[in-house]
Each structure stands twice: as structure tokens, then as C-alpha cells.
ZAPA-387673 format. One line per field, with one value per atom (N, C-alpha, C, O): atom name; x, y, z. Coordinates in Angstrom, 2 decimals, padded with zeros to 5 digits. Each point is the difference from the previous one (the first is absolute). Layout:
a: (CA	...)
c1: (X	...)
c2: (Y	...)
c3: (Z	...)
***
This chain:
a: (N	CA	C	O	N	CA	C	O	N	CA	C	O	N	CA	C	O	N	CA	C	O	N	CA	C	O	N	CA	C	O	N	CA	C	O	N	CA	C	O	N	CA	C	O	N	CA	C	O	N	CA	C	O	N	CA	C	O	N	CA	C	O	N	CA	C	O	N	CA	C	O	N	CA	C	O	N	CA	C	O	N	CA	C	O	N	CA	C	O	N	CA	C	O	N	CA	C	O	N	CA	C	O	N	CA	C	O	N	CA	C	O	N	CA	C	O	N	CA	C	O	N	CA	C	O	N	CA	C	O	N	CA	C	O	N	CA	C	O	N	CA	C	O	N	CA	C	O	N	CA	C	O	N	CA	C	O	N	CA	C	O	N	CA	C	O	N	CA	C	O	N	CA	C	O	N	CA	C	O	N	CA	C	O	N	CA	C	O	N	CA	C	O	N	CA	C	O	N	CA	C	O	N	CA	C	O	N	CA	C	O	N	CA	C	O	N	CA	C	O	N	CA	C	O	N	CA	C	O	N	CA	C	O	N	CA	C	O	N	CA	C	O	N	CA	C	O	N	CA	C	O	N	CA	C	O	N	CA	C	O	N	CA	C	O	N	CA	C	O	N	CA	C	O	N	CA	C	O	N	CA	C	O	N	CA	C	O	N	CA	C	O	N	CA	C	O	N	CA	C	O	N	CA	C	O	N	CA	C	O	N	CA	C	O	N	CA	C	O	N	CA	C	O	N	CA	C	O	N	CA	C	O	N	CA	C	O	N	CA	C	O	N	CA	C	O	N	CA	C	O	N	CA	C	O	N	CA	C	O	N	CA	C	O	N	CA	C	O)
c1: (007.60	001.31	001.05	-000.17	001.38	000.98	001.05	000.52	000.18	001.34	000.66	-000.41	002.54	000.32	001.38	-000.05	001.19	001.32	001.07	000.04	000.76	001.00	001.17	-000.12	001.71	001.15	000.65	001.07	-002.00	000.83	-000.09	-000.99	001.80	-000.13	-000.55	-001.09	001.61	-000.29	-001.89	-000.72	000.07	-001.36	-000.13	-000.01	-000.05	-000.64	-000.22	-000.90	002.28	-000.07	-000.52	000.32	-001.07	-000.52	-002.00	-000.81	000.55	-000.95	-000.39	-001.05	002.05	-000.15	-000.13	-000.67	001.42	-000.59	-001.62	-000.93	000.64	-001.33	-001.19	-001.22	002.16	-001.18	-000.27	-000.87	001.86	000.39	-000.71	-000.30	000.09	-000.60	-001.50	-000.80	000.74	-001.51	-000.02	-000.95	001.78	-000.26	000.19	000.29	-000.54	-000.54	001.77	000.95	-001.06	001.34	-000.59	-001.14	002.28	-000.20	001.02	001.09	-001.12	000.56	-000.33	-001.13	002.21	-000.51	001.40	001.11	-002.48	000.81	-000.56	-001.22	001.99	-000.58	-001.12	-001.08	001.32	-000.37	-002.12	-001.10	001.60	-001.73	001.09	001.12	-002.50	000.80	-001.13	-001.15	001.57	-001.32	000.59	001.07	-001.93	-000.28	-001.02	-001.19	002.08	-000.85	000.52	001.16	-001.89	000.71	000.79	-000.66	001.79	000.89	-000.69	-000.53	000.43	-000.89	000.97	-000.03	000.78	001.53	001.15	-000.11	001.24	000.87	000.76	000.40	-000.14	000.39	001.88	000.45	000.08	001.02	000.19	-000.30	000.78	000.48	001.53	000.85	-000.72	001.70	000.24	000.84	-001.62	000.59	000.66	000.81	-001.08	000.82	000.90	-000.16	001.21	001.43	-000.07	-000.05	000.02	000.06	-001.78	-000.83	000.83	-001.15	-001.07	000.46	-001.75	-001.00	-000.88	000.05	-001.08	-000.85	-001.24	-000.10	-001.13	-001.02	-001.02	-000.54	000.15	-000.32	-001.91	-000.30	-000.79	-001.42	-000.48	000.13	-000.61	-000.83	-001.30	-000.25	-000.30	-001.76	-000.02	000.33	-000.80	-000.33	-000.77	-000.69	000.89	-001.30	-000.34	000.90	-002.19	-001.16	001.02	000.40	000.09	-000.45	-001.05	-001.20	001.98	-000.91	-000.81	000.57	-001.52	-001.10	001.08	000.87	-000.90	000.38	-000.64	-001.23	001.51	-001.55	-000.74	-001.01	001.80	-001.15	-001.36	-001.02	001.23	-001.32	-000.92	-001.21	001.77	-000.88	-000.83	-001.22	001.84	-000.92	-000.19	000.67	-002.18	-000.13	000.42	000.35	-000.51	000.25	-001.36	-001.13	001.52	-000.92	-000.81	000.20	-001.36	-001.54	000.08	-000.97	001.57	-000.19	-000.68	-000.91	001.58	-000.85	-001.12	-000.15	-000.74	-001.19	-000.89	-001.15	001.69	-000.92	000.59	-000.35	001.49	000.73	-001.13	-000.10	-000.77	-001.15	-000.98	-000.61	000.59	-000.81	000.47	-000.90	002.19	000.70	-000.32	000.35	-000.79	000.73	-002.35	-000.61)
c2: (023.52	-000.19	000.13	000.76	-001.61	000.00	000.52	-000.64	002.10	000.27	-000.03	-000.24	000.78	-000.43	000.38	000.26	-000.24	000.81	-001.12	-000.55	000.17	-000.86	000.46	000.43	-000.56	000.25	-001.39	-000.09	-000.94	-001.37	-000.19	000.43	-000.95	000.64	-002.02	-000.16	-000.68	-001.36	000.11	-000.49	000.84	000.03	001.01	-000.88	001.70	000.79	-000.44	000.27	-001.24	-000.64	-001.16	-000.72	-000.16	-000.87	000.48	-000.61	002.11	000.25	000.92	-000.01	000.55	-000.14	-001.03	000.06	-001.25	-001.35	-000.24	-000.21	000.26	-000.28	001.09	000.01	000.75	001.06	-000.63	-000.56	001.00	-000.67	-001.48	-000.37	-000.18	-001.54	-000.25	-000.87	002.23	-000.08	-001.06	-000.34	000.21	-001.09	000.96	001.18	-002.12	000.83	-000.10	-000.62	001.51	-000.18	000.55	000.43	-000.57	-000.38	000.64	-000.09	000.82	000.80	000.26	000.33	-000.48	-000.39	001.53	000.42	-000.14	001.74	000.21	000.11	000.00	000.29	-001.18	000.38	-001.54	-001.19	-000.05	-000.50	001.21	-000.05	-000.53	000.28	-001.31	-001.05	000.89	000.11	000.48	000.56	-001.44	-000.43	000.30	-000.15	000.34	000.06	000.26	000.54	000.51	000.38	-000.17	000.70	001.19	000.99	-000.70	001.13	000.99	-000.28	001.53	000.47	001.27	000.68	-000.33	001.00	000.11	000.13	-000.17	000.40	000.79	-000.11	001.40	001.34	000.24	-000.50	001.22	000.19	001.51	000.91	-000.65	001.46	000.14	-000.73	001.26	000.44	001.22	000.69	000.09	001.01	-000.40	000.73	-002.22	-000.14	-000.73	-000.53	000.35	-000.59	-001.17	000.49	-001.76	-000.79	000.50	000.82	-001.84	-000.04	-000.41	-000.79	000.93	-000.47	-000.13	000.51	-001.77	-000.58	000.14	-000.29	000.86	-000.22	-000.88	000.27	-001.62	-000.96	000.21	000.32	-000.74	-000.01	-001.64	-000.58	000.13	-001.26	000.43	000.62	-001.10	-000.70	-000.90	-000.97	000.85	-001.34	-000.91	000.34	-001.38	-000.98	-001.00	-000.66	000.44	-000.89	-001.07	-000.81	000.67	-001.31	-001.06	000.25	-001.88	-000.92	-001.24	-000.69	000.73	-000.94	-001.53	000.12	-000.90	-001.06	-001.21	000.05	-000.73	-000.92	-000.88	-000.60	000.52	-001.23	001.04	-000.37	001.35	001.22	-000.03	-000.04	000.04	000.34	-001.76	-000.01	-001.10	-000.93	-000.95	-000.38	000.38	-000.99	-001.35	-000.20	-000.70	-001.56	-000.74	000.48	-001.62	-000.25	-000.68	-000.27	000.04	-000.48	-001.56	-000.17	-000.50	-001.24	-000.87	-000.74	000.90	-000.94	-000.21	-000.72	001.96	-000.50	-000.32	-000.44	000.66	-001.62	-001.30	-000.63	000.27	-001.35	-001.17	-001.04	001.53	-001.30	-000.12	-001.04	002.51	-000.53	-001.30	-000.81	000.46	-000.71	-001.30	-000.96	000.70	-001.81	-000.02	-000.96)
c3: (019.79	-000.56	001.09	000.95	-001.11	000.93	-000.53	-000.92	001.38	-000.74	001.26	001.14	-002.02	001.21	-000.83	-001.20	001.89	-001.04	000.18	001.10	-002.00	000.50	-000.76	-001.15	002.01	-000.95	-000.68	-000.62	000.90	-000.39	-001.54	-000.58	000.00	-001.76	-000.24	-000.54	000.82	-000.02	000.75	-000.87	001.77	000.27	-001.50	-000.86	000.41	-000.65	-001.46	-000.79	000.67	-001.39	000.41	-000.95	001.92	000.07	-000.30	-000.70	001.69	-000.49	-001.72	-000.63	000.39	-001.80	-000.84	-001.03	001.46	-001.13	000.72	-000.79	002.25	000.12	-000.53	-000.12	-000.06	-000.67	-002.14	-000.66	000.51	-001.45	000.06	-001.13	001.73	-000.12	000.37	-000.33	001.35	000.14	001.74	000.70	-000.62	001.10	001.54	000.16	000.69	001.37	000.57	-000.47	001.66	000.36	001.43	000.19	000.83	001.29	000.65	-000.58	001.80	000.85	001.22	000.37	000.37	001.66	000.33	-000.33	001.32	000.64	001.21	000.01	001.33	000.97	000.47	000.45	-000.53	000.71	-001.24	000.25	-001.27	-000.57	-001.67	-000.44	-000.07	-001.26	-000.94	000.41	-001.64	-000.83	-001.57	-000.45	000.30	-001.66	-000.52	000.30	-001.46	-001.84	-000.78	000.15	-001.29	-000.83	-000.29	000.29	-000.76	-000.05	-000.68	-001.07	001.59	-001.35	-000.02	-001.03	001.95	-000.94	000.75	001.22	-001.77	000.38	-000.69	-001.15	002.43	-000.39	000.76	001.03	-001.79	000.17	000.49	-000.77	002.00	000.31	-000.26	000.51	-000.95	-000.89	000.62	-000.58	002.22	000.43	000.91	000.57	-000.19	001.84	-000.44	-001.09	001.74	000.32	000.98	001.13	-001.07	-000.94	-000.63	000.42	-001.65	-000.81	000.80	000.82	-000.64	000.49	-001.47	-001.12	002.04	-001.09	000.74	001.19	-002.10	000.74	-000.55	-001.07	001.92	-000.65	000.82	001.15	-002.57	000.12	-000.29	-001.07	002.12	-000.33	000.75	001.04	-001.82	000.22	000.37	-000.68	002.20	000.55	-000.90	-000.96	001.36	-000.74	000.91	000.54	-000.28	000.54	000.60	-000.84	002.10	000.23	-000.60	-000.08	-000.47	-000.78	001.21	000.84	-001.04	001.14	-000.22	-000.87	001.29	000.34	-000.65	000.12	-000.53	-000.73	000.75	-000.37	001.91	000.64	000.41	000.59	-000.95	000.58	-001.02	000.25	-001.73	-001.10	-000.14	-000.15	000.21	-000.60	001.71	000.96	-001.54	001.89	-000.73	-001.17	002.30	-000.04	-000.86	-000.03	-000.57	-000.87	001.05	001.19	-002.17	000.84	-000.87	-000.73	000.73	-000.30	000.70	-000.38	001.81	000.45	001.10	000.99	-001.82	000.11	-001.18	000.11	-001.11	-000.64	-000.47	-001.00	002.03	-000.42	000.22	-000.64	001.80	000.47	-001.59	-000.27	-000.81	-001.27	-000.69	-000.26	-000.10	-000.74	000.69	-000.69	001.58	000.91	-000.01	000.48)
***
């Protein structure tokens, strides 16, 4: 899990609708990009300004599809047909 504190109130309400929606959300800190899912955001109401402490779960990098399906084999039996 990646946490991490922010005072920006516009990031924090961007990751509450991604939590509320279920959808992945994305954050780049210190030259490293994480995505995934939000899984909390917590409010500290002791510090001045407000801090937020925001939890995502990475999620998997997705394979690419020219990796998953090879090239078709057609033609080697085009010489059956002629």
C-alpha cells in the first residue's frame, strides 16, 4: 500500500469520488507515478492547515496485447486450398 498526506482539498475530493466510484486513481510524488485503488481517506483535524491522509493499493500493471495473442498461422496452410 502507498500512503502519503496532502493539504490540497481539490486532490482529496478528486480521490473521494475515486473511492466512491470504485475506480483507480493516479498520483505522481517524488518523480514515482502509483495507480490504484483508494482504499481511505482520513482526515487529521489536529494540524493547522488540515492534512489528509490518503491509502491506495497499487494495482498490477496490464500486459499489452501484442504479448498475449501471437500472429496468426495462416499461412502455412494457404498451399492446402490451391
Amino acid at each position: 500500500m502507498f500512503t502519503f498526506e496532502t493539504a490540497d482539498q481539490k486532490e482529496v475530493r478528486r480521490f473521494r469520488i475515486a473511492q466512491f466510484n470504485g475506480r483507480t486513481a493516479t498520483i505522481r510524488s517524488g518523480g514515482t507515478t502509483v495507480t490504484g485503488h483508494v482504499r481511505s481517506v482520513l482526515e487529521s483535524k489536529t494540524s493547522i492547515p488540515t492534512l489528509w491522509t490518503i491509502t491506495i493499493v497499487p494495482r498490477e500493471p496490464k500486459i499489452s496485447a501484442e504479448t498475449l495473442r501471437p500472429t496468426p498461422r495462416v499461412h502455412a496452410f494457404v498451399e492446402d486450398f490451391y
